[in-house]
N, C-alpha and C positions, 0 to 999 in steps of 0.2 A: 504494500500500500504506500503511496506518496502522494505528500500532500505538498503543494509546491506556489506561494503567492508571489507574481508575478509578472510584468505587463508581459503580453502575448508576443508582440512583434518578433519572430526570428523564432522564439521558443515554441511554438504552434506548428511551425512548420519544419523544422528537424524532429518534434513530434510524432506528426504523422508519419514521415520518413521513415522513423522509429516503428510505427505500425507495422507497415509493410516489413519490414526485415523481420520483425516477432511474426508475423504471419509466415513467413519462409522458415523460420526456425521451429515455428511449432506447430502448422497446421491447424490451427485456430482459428476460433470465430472471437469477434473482439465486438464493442459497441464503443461508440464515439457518441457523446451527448452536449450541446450547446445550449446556452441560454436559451435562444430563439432562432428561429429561421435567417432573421435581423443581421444579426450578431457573429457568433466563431463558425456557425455549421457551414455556411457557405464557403468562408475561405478555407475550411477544414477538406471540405467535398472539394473545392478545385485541387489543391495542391494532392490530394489525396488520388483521384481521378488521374492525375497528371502521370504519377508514379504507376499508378496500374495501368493504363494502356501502355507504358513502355514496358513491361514486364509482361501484359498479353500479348502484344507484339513479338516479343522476343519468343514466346510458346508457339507464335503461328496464330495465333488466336483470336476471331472476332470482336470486335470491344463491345459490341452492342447486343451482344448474345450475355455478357458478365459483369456489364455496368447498368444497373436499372436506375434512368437516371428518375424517374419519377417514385419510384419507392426508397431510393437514394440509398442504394444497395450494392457493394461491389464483389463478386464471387469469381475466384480464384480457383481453376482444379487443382486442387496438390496441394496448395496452401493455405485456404479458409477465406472466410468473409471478414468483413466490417460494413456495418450497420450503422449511419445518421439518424442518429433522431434529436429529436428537442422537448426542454422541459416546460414547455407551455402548457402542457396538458398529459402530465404525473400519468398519468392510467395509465397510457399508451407504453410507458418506455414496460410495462408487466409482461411475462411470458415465461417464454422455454431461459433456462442456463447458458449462460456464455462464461468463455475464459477469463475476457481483461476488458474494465472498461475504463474510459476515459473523458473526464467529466470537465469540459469547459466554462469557465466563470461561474463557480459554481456557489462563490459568494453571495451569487443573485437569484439564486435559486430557493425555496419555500424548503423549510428541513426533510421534509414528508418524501421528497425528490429520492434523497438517500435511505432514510430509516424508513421506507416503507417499498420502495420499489428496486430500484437499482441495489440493495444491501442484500436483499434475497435473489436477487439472479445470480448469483457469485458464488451459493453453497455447494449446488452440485458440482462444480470445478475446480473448488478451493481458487477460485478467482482470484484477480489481483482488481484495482481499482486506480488511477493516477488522476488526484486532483488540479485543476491550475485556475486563478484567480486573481483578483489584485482585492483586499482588505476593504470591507465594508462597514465598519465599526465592530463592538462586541457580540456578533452574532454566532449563530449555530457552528458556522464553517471557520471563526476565529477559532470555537472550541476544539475544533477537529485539527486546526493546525496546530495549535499546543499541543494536545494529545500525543500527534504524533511523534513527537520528541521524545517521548517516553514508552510509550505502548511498542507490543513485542511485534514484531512483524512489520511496522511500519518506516520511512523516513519520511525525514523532514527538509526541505529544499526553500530555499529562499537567492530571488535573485532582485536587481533593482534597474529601473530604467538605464542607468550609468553599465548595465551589465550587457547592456542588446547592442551587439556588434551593429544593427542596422542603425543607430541612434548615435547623433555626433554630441557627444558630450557637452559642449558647449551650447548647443542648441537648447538642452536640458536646463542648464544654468541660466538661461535666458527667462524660462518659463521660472525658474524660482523667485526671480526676483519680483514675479509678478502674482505670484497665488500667493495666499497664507500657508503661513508654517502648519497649519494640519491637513491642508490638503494637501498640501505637497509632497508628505510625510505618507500621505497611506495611498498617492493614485504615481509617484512616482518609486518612492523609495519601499512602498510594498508594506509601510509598518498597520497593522493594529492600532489604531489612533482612539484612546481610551477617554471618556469622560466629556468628549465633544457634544455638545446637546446632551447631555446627561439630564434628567429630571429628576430621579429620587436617588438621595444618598443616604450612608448610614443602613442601608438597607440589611448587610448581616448584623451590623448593631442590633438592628429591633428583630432580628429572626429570634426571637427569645422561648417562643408561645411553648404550651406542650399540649401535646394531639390527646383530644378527648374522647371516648368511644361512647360516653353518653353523657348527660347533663351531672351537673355537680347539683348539691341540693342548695337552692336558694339561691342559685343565679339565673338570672333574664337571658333570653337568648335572642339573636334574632339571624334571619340568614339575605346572603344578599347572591343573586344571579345574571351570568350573563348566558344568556341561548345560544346554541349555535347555529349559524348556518350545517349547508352542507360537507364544508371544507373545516370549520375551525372545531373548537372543544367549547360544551356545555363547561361553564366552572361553577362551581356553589361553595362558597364561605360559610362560616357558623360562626358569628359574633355573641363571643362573652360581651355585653353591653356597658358594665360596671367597669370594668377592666380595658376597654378599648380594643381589644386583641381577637383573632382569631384562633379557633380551637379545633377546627377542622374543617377536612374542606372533600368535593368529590370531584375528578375532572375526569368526563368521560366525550365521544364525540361518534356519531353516525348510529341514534339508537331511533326509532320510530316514535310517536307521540306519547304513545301509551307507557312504552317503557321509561321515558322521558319525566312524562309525568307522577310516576309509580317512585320513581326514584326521590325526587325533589318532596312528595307529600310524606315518604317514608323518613327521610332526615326531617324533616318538618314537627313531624309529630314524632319522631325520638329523644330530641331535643325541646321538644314542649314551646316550640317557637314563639313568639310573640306576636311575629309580623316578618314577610319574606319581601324583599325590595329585586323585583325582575325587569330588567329590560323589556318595555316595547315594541320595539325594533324587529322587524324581519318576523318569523314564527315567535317573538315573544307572546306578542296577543291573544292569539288562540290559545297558549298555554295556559297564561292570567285566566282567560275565561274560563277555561277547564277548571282551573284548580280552585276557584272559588268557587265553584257547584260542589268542590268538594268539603267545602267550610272554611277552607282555606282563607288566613288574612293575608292577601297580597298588595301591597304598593308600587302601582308602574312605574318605571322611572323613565321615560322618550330622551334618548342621544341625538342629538344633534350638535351642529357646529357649534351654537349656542351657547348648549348647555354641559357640554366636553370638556371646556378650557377650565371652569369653576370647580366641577369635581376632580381633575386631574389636581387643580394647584391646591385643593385642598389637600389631596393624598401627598402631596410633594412635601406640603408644611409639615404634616405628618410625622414622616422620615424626618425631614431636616428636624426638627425640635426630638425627635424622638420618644414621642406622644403614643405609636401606635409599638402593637405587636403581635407578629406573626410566624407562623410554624415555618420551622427551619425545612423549605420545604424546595429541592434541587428545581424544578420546573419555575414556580413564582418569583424564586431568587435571580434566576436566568430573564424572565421576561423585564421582571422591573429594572436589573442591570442593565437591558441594552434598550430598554424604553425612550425614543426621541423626544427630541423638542426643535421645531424649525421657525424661526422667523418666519410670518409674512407680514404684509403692507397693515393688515386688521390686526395682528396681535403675535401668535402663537399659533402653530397646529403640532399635534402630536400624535405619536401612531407607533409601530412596533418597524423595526428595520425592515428591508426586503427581505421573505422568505422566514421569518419570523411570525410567531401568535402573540397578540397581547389580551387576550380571554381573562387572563387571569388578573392581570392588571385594572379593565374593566370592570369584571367583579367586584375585585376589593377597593375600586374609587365610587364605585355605587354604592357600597355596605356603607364605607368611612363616612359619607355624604350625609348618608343616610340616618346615620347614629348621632352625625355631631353638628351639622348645621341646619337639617332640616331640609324638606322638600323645596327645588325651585319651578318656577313659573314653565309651563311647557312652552318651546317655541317650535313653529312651524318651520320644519326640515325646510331648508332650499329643495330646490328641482337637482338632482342629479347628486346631492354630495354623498 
């Protein structure tokens, strides 16, 4: 396994190079995967294309009998395939086992890309996998490049714009003088650029909580939720109220209504809830409405641009005074670390990195809200945000 953050120029195409000769050496089928269509697959597929028709040639060989240029497929007798695809749409890259894949920008890529699709095509061949990227802030694929410094089977590779023979160094220096020191820091010299738009600190500070499996006698409870679509995680909190802290939590994602709602009314009434604060938003509604036929005391809470910034900076105060506390819990500590904050011309917008969830973070800035300032004025979503 290697994980290797990097600008592409020069590296991508000794690369593919690189394919082809493991394809002659091992008879293998490999996969090549790119951000997007957009992006590395194309100049992946030319250069890649380029090398196989002079090697079908050299067989005698039709190119257009072994290069499927619309399924973006290249099949070698004697030597194996390589397969283009892209991560726009995770489903697709599912299937049969392959030997070696090779995962382009993959910084920009949703985690699911790896830990749910590409991770399981590798078992039946004890696969190899080769990452390449340039640093996105503290996301999923920052973790994987740490990682691999230490975990057994892997390397860790690191090169910087100053390192691409095709790049006149000075041209480099040129651009420094013109960007900020953190951009220049993670889009040319490849670093992890830590704490940039950072919003909640202190955050292992306040992981203090300790996980409840039922109510303590004589404490309030209450629970706060965000729903999922089809792509993210259901998350539910269980707020000690007295205490400010969370006592436990459920993150689950891709259940039907019923089980959905069986879950949330079962925490609900084991914990003798008070009052449950759910998102609106998307399938939230239908649920709210379910679950007070079931007796359920539910309070909506409608996300919008609006009303996002207020609860976030209340969660943020939070942390920063060190007011709250929550279960030392790898998943929620992960999302609030690499949680953004971006200027725009109105204020602030904030949101989880590319290819990252912030479920959790939603969650618990609806509970926080919820318990310590009080409900705010619903305002009417714009068109399209």
């Amino acid at each position: 396994m290697t994980v290797s953050p990097c600008l592409q120029a020069g590296v991508l195409v000794r690369l593919m190079r690189g394919c082809s000769a493991f394809l002659g050496r091992c008879k293998n089928d490999l996969v090549y995967i790119g951000g997007s269509v957009f992006r590395g697959k194309k100049k992946a597929w030319r250069e890649t294309t380029t090398i196989a028709k002079q090697i079908l040639k050299g067989m005698g060989l039709k190119e257009r009998e072994h290069i499927n240029q619309s399924k973006h497929e290249i099949k070698i007798p004697g030597m194996g395939e390589i397969w283009f695809r892209t991560a726009d749409n995770p489903a697709s890259l599912a299937g049969e086992g392959v030997h070696g894949v090779v995962v382009d920008e993959f910084s920009l890529m949703r985690e699911v890309v790896w830990s749910e699709y590409i991770e399981a095509t590798l078992l039946d061949y004890k696969g190899w996998v080769a990452f390449f990227g340039i640093p996105k802030g503290n996301n999923w694929a920052a973790k994987i490049w740490r990682g691999a410094k230490n975990w057994e089977g892997w390397q860790q590779l690191h090169a910087t714009s100053y390192d691409n023979p095709f790049i006149d160094p000075v041209d480099i220096d040129k651009i420094k003088e013109k960007r900020a020191q953190s951009i220049f820091n993670q889009e040319y010299l490849a670093k992890i650029v830590s704490g940039e738009g950072m919003v909640f600190r202190n955050v292992t500070e306040c992981a203090k909580s300790e996980w409840l499996d039922k109510p303590e006698e004589g404490r309030q409870y209450v629970g706060s939720v965000d729903v999922a679509d089809a792509n993210d995680y259901t998350v539910v909190y269980v707020w000690d109220v007295a205490a400010k802290s969370i006592v436990h939590m459920d993150r689950f994602r891709r259940v039907g209504y019923n089980v959905l709602e069986d879950r949330l009314e079962a925490l609900y009434k084991k914990f003798g809830m008070q009052n449950m604060t759910i998102e609106d938003n998307s399938i939230g509604q239908p649920v709210i409405d379910h679950l007070r036929k079931r007796g359920m005391t539910i309070t909506p809470f409608h996300t919008s641009h609006a009303t996002k910034a207020p609860i976030i900076q209340a969660l943020q105060s939070a942390f920063e005074h060190e007011e709250i506390s929550i279960l030392p819990d790898e998943i929620t500590i992960d999302e609030l670390t690499v949680y953004e904050a971006k200027r725009t011309a109105s204020g602030y917008s904030y949101g989880a990195p590319s290819g990252m969830f912030d479920d959790c973070v939603m969650s618990m800035a609806i509970g926080w809200y919820s318990i310590n300032v009080g409900r705010i004025e619903y305002v009417e979503t714009p068109e399209g945000w």
